[in-house]
N, C-alpha and C positions, 0 to 999 in steps of 0.2 A: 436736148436742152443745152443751149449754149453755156461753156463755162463761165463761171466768174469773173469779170477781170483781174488782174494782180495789179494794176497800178490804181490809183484813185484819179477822179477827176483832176484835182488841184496838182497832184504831180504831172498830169499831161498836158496842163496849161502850160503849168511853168517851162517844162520842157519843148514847147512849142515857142514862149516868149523868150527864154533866158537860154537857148539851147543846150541848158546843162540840166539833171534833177538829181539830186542824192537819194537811193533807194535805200535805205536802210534794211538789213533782214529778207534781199529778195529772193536770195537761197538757202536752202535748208543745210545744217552740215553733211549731209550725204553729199548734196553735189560740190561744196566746198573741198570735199576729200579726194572728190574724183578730178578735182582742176585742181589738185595740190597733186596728186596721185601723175595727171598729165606732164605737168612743168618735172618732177623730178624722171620721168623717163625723156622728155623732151632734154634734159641737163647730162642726162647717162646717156645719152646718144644723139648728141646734137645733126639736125637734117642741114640742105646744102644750101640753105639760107640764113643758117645762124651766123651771125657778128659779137663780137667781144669787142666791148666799148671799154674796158677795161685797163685807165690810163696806165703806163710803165712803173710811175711810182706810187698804185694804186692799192692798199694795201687789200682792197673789196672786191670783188665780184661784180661785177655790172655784165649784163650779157640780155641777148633777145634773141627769137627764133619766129620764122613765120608758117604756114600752113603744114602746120606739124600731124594735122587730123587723118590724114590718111596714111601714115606709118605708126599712128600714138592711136591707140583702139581707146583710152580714154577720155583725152580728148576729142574723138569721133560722139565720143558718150554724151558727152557735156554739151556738144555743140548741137546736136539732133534732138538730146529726150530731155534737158534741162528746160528749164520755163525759160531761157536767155530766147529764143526768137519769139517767143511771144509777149514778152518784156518789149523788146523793139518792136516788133507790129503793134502793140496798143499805144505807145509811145509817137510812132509816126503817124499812127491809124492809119494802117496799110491792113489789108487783110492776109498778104502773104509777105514774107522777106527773101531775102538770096543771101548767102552768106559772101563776103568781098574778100575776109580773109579772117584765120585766128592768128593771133599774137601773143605772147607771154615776155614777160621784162623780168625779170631779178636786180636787183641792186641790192645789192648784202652792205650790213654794217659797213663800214671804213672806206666806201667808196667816195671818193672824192668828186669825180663828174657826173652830173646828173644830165637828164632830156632838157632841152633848150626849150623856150618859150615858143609855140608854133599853132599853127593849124593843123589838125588833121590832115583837110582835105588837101593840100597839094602832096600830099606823100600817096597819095591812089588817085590822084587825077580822075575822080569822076564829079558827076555832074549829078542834080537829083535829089532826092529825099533819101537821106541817109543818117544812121546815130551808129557810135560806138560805146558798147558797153564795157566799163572798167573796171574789174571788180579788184578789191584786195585779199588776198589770203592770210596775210599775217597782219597784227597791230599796226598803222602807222601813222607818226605823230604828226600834227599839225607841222605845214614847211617842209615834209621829205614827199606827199603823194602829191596829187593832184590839185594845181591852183586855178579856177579858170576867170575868166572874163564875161561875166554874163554879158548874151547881148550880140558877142562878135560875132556868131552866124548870121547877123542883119547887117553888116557893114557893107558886104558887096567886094569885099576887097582881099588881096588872094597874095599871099606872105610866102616870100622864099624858104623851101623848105633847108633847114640846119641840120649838118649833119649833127646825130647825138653822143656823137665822138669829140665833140668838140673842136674838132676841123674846120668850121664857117661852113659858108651854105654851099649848099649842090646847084652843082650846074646849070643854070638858065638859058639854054639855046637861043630861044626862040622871045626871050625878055618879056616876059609873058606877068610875073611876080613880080611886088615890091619888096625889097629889103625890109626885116624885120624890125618894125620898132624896138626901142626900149621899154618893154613892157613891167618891168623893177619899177617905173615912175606910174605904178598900177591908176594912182588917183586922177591921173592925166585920159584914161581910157574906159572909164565904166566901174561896174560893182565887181566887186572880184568875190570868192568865196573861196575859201584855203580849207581844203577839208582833213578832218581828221580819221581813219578806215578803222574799221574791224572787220574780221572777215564774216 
């Protein structure tokens, strides 16, 4: 007997039109513990993809790390037995998924630089039916997590990726991206939704 879904209908719409959806409550605190359990071994033992965006006179923490899952057995956990690919396959309505990559961010209190206003997709160059899931593990307030742009995955149009060091943008060889808008002038580009996390 096939399981249940976890998403609802009206969340897969939106997710289809808006290419954003807030899931509210879509993991239990078990696996909340096990991706908080992942990111502090992933921090005690940073792999050879970690970067420290953490400006000089920064008095916070800012830091990321990428495909930490096959050194971090927690992460391995969360990524295979958690509902997170089946979250995305009911989402894309795919029947299976592939994982592209895990990522973890920390910005602690007093950090002064934050991720620049971007698209996903030019920082993995692929092509295709794809989502990223975000989740948060601690509190965060309205204006420090995630603000998106409903909508922009229907533009068609492909934004130089910035470094989130606050350096300006990466390299365009091949001048392939445009220069990022001013996305601060929100009302000029779509609905936006500024969300507030719990984890």
């Amino acid at each position: 007997m096939p399981a249940s879904p976890l998403t609802t209908r009206e969340q897969r719409d939106s997710f289809e039109k808006d290419g954003v959806v807030c899931l509210r409550g879509a993991f239990d605190p078990r696996w909340l513990a096990v991706a908080s359990d992942a990111i502090d071994q992933g921090m005690a033992n940073p792999g050879p993809m970690f970067v420290d965006y953490s400006a000089e006179t920064n008095p916070g923490t800012y830091c990321t790390d990428f495909w930490i899952w096959q050194q971090v057995p927690a992460m391995r956990d969360f990524i295979f037995e958690s509902p997170a690919a089946r979250i995305a396959g009911e989402l894309m309505d795919v029947p299976s998924v592939m994982l592209v990559t895990d990522n973890w961010l920390v910005r602690k209190a007093g950090a002064v630089n934050r991720a620049p206003w971007h698209h996903d997709a030019p920082y993995f160059d692929l092509d295709g039916t794809w989502c990223v899931l975000w989740m948060a593990l601690e509190p965060v307030a309205r204006g420090e997590g995630v603000t998106v742009l409903k909508g922009s995955h229907t533009w068609n149009r492909h934004f130089m990726p910035e470094s989130f060091a606050g350096t300006g943008p990466k390299a365009d060889p091949h001048g392939i991206y445009e220069r990022t808008p001013d996305f601060s002038r929100l009302s000029e580009y779509g609905d936006r939704d500024d969300y507030t996390h719990q984890p």
